[in-house]
C-alpha positions as CSV (number, residue, x, y, z in Angstrom):
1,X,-17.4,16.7,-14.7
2,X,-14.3,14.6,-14.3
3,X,-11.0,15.8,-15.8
4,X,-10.3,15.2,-19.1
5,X,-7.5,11.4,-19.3
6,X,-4.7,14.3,-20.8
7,X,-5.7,17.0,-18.1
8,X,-2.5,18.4,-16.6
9,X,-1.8,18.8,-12.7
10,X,1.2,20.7,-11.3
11,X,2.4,19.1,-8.3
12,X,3.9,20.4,-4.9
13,X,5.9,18.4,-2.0
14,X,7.6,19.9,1.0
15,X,6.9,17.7,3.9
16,X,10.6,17.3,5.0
17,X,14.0,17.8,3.4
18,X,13.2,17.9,-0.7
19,X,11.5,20.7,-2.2
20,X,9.7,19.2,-5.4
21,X,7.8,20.6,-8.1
22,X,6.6,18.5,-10.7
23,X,3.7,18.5,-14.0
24,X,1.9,15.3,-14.5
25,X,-0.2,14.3,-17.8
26,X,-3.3,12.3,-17.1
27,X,-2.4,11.1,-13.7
28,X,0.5,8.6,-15.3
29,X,3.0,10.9,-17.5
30,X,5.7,13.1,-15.8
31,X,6.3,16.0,-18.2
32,X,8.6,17.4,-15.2
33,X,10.2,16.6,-12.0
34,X,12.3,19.1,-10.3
35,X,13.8,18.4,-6.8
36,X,15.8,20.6,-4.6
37,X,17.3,18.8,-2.3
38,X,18.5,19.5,1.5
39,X,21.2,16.9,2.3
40,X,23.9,19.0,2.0
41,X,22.4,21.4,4.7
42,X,21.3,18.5,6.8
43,X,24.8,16.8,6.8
44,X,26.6,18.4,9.2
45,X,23.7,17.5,11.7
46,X,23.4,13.7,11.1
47,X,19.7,14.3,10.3
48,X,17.0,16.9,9.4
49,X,16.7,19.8,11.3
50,X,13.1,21.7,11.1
51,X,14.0,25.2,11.2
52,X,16.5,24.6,8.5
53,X,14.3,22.7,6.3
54,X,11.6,25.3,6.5
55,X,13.9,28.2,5.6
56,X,15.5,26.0,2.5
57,X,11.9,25.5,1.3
58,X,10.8,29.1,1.6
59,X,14.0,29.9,-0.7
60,X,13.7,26.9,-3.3
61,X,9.7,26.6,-3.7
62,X,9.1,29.5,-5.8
63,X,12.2,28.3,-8.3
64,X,11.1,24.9,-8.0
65,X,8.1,25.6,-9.6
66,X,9.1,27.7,-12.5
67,X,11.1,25.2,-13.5
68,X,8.7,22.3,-13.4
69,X,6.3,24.8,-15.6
70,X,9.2,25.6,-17.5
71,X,10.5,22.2,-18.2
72,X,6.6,20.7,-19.4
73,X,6.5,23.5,-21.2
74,X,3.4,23.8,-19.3
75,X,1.5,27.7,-18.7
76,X,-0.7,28.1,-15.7
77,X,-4.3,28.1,-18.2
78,X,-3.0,24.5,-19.5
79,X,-3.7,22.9,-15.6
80,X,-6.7,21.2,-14.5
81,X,-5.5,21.4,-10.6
82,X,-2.7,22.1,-8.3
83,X,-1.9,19.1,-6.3
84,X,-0.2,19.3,-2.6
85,X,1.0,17.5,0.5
86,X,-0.9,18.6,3.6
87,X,-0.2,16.0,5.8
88,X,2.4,13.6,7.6
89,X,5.3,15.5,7.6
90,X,6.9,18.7,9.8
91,X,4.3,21.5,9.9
92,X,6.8,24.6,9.1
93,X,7.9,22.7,5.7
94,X,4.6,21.7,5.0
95,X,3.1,25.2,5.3
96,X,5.5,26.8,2.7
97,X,4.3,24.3,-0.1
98,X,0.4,24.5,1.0
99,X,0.8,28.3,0.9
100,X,2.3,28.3,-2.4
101,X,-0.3,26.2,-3.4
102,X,-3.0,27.8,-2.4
103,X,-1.9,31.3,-3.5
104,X,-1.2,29.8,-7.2
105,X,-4.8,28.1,-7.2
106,X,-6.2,31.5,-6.1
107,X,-4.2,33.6,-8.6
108,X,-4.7,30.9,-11.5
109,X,-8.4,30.1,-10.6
110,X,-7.7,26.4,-10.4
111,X,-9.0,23.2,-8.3
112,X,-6.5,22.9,-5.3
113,X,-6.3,19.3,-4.5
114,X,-4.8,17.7,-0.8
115,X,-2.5,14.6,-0.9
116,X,-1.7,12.5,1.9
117,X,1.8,11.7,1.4
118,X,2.0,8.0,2.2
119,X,-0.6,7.3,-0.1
120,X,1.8,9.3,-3.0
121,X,4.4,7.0,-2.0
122,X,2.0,4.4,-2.7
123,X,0.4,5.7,-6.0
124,X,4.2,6.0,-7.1
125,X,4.4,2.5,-7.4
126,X,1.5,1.9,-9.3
127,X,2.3,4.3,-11.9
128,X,4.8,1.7,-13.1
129,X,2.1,-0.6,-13.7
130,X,0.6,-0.6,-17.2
131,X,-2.5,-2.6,-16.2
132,X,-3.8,-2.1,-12.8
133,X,-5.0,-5.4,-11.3
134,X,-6.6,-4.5,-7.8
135,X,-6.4,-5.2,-4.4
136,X,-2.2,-5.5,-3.7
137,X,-0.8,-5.6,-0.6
138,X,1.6,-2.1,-0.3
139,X,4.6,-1.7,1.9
140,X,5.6,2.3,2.2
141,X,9.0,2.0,3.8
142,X,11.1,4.9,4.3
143,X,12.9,6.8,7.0
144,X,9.6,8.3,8.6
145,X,7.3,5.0,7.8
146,X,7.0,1.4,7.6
147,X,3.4,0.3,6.7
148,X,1.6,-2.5,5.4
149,X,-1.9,-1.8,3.3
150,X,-4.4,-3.7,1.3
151,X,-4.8,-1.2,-1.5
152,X,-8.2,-1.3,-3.3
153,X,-7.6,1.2,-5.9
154,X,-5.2,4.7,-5.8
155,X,-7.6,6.1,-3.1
156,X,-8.2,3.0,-0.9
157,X,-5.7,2.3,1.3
158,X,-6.8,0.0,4.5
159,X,-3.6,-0.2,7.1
160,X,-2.4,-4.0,7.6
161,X,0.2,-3.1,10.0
162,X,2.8,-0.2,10.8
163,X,5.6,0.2,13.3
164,X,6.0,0.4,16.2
165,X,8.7,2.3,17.1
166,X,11.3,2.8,14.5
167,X,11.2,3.3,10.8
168,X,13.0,1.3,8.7
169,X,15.0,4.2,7.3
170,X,15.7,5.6,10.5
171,X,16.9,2.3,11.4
172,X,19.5,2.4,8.9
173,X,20.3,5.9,9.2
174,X,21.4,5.3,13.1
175,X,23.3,2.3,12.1
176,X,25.2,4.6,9.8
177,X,25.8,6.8,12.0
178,X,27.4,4.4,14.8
179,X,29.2,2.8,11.8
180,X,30.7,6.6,11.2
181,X,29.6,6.5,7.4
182,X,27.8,9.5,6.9
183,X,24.5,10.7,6.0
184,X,21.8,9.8,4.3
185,X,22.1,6.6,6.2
186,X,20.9,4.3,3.7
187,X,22.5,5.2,0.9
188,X,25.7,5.1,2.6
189,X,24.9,1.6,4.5
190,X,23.8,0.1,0.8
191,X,27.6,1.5,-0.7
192,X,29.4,0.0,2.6
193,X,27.9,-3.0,2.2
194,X,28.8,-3.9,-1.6
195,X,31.6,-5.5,-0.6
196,X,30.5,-7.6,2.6
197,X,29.2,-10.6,3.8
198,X,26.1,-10.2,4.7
199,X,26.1,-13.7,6.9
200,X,29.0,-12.1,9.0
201,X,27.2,-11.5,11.8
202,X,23.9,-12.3,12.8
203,X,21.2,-10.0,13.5
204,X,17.6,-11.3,14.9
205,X,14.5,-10.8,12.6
206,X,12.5,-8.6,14.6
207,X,8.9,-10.7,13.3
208,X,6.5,-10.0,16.2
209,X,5.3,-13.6,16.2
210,X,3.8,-16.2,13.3
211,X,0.9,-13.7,12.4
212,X,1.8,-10.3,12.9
213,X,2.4,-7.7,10.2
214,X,3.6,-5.0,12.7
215,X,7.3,-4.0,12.7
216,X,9.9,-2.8,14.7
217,X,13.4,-1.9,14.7
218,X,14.3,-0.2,17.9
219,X,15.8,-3.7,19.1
220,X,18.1,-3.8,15.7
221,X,19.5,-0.3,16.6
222,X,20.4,-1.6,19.8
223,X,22.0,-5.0,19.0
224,X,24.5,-3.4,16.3
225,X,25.5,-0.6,19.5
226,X,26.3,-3.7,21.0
227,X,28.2,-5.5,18.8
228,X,30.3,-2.4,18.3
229,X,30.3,-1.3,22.0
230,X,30.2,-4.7,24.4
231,X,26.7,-5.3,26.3
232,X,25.8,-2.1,27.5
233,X,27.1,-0.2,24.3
234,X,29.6,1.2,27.4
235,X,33.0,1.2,25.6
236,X,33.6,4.4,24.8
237,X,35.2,3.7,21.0
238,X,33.9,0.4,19.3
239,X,36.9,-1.7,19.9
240,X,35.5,-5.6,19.4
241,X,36.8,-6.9,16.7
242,X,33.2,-6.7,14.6
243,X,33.8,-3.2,14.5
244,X,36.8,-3.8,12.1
245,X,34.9,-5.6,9.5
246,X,33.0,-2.5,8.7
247,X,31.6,-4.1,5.0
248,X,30.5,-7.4,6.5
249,X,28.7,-5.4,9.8
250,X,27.3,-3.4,7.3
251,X,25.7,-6.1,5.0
252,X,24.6,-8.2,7.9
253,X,22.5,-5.3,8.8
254,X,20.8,-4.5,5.9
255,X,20.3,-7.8,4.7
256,X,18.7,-8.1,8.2
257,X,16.2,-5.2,7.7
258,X,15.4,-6.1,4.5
259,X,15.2,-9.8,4.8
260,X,12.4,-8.6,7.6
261,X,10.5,-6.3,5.5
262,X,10.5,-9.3,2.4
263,X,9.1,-11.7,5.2
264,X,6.2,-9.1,6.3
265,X,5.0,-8.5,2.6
266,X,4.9,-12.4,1.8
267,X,3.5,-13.1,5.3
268,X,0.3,-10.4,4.0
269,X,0.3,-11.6,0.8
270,X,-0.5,-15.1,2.1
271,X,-2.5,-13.6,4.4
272,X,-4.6,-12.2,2.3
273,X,-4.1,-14.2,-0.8
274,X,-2.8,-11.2,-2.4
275,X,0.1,-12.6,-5.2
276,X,0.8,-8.9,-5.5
277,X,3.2,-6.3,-3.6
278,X,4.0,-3.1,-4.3
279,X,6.6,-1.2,-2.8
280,X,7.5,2.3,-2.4
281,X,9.4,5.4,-0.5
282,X,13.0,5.9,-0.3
283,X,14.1,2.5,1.3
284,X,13.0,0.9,-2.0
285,X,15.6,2.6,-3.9
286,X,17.5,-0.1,-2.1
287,X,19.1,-2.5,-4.5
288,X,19.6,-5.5,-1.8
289,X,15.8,-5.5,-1.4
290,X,14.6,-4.6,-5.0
291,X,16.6,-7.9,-6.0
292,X,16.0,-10.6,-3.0
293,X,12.5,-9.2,-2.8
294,X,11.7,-9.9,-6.3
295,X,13.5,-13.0,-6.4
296,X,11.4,-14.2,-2.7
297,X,7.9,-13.1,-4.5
298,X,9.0,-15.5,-7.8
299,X,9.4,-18.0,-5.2
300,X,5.9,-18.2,-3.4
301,X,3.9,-17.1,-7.1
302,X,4.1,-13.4,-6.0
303,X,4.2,-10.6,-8.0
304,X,6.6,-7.8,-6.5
305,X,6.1,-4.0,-8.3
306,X,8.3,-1.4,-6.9
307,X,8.4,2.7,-7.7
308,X,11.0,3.6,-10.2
309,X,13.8,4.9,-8.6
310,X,13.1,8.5,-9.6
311,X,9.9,8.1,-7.5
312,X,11.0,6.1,-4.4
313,X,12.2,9.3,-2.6
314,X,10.2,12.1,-2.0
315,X,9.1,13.8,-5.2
316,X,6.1,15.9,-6.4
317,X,5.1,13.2,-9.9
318,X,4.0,11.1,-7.4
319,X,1.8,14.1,-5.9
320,X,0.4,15.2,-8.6
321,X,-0.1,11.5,-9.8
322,X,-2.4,10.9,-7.0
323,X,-4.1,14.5,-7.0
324,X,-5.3,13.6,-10.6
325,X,-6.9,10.7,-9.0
326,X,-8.5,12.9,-6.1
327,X,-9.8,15.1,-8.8
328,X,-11.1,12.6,-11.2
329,X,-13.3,11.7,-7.7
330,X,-14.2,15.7,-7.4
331,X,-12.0,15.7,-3.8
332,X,-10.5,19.3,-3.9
333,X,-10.3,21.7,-1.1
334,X,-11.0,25.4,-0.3
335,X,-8.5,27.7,0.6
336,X,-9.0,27.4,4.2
337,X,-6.8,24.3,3.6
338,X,-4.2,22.9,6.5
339,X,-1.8,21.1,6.9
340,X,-1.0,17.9,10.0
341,X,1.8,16.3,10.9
342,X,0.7,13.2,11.1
């Protein structure tokens, strides 16, 4: 028996730096999101660091929950399933919100469901869609993952073409970081970039050749190091004068990672003859590509869909979204459940 279209599913998300909690009605209404974040922890080290994400989790997972349950005013006999990440992400942070997922389903007696995490990301964007209108071509970008898809419904993802090397997030997050602006790298490139040009300097648009829809964004890193640092990135200090014009280096480089990521989703949708994108993960929180994507896609008779903001970055609705979706296809799991990084 399927569940019922108001069954309730309490979602769980560890896989790297947030611990989330969330309760989702019928696979499409968020009665709660709660999200502990780690950035604060992670500062100090320009980036996440395992062990300390692991011990955060262990600390915040328990609280997390209550409060989700708290918040939907929500008691453990009102679920219909416990939702969870299992896989990608770092195995010590995934364990603490599979084991806490696992013990609840045991305790409660309730359906413990598995959820890939890209395909959340994914399933977050179409939960801002009142009418579903299959296939779209998806682009999960964030600071772990750049992937194309052809999705055929919320459980039918077929890859189109990933990276190679470098994320797209992780991408910006090093350019941040040679740019001295802090992290989260994005966030902090989007804010230093308001107020540049973002033809200042020209950065190549790493395309891979007329057809493909791979990516890759090692070269970028390297060609801003250089333009701070001289060929060779051996100067010691950036001392050219592009390093001065910290606003226009700034908005060159985004505008050059997302004018490439805009270019791969048209390229599939024409591909494909897909006139639909959807877009999700924590690079499309940013503004630069939710507008020039959007207005690219009106262009060429596309539609472009992104994730609400709330959803882009990591965040247990979009977990629970999807495990309504696993469960309304009977695809639970036992509690000899595990977890992957990849």
């Amino acid at each position: 028996m399927s569940p019922p279209d108001e069954a309730l599913i309490l979602g769980i998300e560890s896989s790297c730096d947030e611990t989330a909690a969330a309760v989702v009605r019928g696979g499409r209404e968020a009665l709660s999101s709660v999200v502990h974040s780690q950035i604060a922890e992670h500062a100090e080290w320009g980036g996440v660091v395992p062990e300390i994400a692991g011990r955060s989790h262990l600390r915040a997972i328990v609280p997390a929950i209550e409060e989700a349950l708290t918040e939907a005013n929500c008691h453990p006999q009102d679920l219909s399933g416990i939702a969870v990440t299992t896989r990608p992400g770092l195995l010590g942070s995934l364990l603490v919100g599979v084991t806490a997922a696992k013990s609840l389903a045991w305790a409660w007696q309730k359906p413990l469901i598995p959820v890939h995490h890209i395909e959340a990301h994914a399933y977050a964007a179409l939960m801002s869609v009142d009418h579903w209108e299959f296939p779209y071509i998806t682009l999960v970008v964030s600071g772990g993952h750049t992937s194309l898809f052809r999705t055929e419904s919320p459980l039918a993802h077929a890859l189109l073409g990933t990276t190679r090397d470098d994320a797209a997030g992780e991408a910006l997050d090093k350019a941040a970081a040679m740019l001295n602006l802090g992290y989260p790298g994005g966030p902090a490139i989007q804010k230093a970039a308001t107020d540049g040009d973002p033809k200042a300097y020209a950065f190549k648009r790493p395309m891979l050749g007329p057809n493909s829809l791979e990516f890759s964004f090692s070269g970028m890193k390297t060609a801003i190091l250089y333009k701070l640092k001289g060929p060779g990135g051996r100067r010691e200090e950036p001392t050219l004068p592009e390093s001065q014009n910290l606003p226009g280096m700034a908005a060159s480089f985004e505008a050059a990672v997302m004018d490439t990521l805009i270019r791969k989703c048209l390229r599939a949708a024409q591909q494909y003859n897909i006139p639909r994108i959807l877009v999700g993960g924590g690079v499309a929180c940013n503004q630069r590509l939710r507008v020039d994507m959007a207005s690219a896609a009106e262009k060429n008779g596309v539609q472009a869909i992104f994730a609400r903001a709330e959803h882009c970055t990591d965040n247990a609705v979009m977990i629970a979204g999807l495990g309504y979706a696993h469960l309304q296809q009977h695809e639970t799991a036992d509690l000899l459940l595990d977890v992957a990084a990849s």
